[in-house]
C-alpha positions in Angstrom: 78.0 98.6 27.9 74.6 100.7 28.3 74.3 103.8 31.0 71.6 105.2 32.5 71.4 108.9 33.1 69.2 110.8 35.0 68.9 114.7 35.6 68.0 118.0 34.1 68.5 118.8 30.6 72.0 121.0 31.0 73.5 117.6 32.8 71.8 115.3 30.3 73.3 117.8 27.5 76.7 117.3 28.9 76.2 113.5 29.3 75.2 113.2 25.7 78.4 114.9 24.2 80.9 112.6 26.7 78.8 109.3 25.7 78.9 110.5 21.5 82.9 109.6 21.7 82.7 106.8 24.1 82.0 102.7 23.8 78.6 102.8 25.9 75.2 102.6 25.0 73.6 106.0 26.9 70.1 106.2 27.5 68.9 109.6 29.2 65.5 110.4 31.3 65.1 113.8 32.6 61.9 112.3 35.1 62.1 109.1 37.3 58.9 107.3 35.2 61.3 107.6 32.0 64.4 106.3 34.1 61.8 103.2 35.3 60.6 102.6 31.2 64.1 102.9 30.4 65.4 99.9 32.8 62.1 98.2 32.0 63.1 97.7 28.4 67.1 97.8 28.4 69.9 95.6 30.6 72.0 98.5 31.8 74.8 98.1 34.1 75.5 101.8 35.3 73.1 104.6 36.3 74.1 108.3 36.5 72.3 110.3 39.0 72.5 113.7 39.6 70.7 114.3 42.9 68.6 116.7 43.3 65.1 116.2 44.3 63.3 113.6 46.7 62.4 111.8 43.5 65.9 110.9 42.6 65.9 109.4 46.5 62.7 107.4 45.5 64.7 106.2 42.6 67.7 105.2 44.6 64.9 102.8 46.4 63.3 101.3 43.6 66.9 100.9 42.2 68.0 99.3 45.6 65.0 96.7 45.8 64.3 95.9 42.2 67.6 96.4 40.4 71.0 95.2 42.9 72.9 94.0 39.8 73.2 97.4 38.7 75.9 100.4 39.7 74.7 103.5 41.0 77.1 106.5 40.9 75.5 109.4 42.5 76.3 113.0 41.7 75.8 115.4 44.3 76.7 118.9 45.3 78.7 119.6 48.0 75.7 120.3 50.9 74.3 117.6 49.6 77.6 115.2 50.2 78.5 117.0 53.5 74.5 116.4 54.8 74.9 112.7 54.1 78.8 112.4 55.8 76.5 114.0 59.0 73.9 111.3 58.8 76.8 108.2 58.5 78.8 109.6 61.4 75.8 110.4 63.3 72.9 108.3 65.6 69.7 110.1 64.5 66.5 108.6 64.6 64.6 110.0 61.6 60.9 110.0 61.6 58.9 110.7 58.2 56.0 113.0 57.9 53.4 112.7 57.9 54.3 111.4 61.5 52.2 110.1 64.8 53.2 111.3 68.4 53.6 107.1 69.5 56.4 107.5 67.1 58.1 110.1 69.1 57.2 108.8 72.1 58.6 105.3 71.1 62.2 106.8 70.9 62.0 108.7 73.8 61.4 105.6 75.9 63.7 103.5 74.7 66.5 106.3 74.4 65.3 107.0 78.1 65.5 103.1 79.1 69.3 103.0 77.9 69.8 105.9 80.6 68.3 103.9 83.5 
């Protein structure tokens, strides 16, 4: 079975010595563009993210849209975990920067329409 892991060298360094005694193919990228070459070239069935930047979230996305087959287990710390349990649980409306003021405006309105 071949894994995919991505993070920074002390995680990849522990990765490597689990996967040395195990039955799985490992392949390791420390930067989203190797994690990308890597699935380009290889049919794995798990990938082994350790979240910590907004490019691990970009490849969360690319994962989502390009590769559905494939099993994500995500490693985060505990912020990170408790920030996400907030977002489920709660009705936010998220707006990316850069952002425009119609945007805003938009979900004022309609959040103000539901009060009418």
């Amino acid at each position: 079975m071949k894994v995919l892991v991505v993070g920074s060298n002390f995680f990849l360094d522990e990765f490597k010595d689990y996967f040395e005694t195990r039955e799985f193919e490992a392949f390791f990228a420390k930067t989203i563009v190797d994690a990308m070459e890597i699935l380009a070239k290889n049919k794995v069935k798990y990938v082994i993210i350790a979240i910590n930047s907004m490019s691990d979230v970009i490849l969360l996305k690319y994962l989502n849209k390009n590769h559905k087959d494939i099993q994500v287990i995500l490693m985060a710390n505990k912020q990170f975990t408790n920030f996400l349990s907030i977002l489920k649980e709660s009705e936010f409306n998220v707006i990316n920067n850069p952002f425009r003021f119609t945007e805003i405006s938009e979900i004022i309105n309609k959040s103000s329409k539901g009060e009418q």
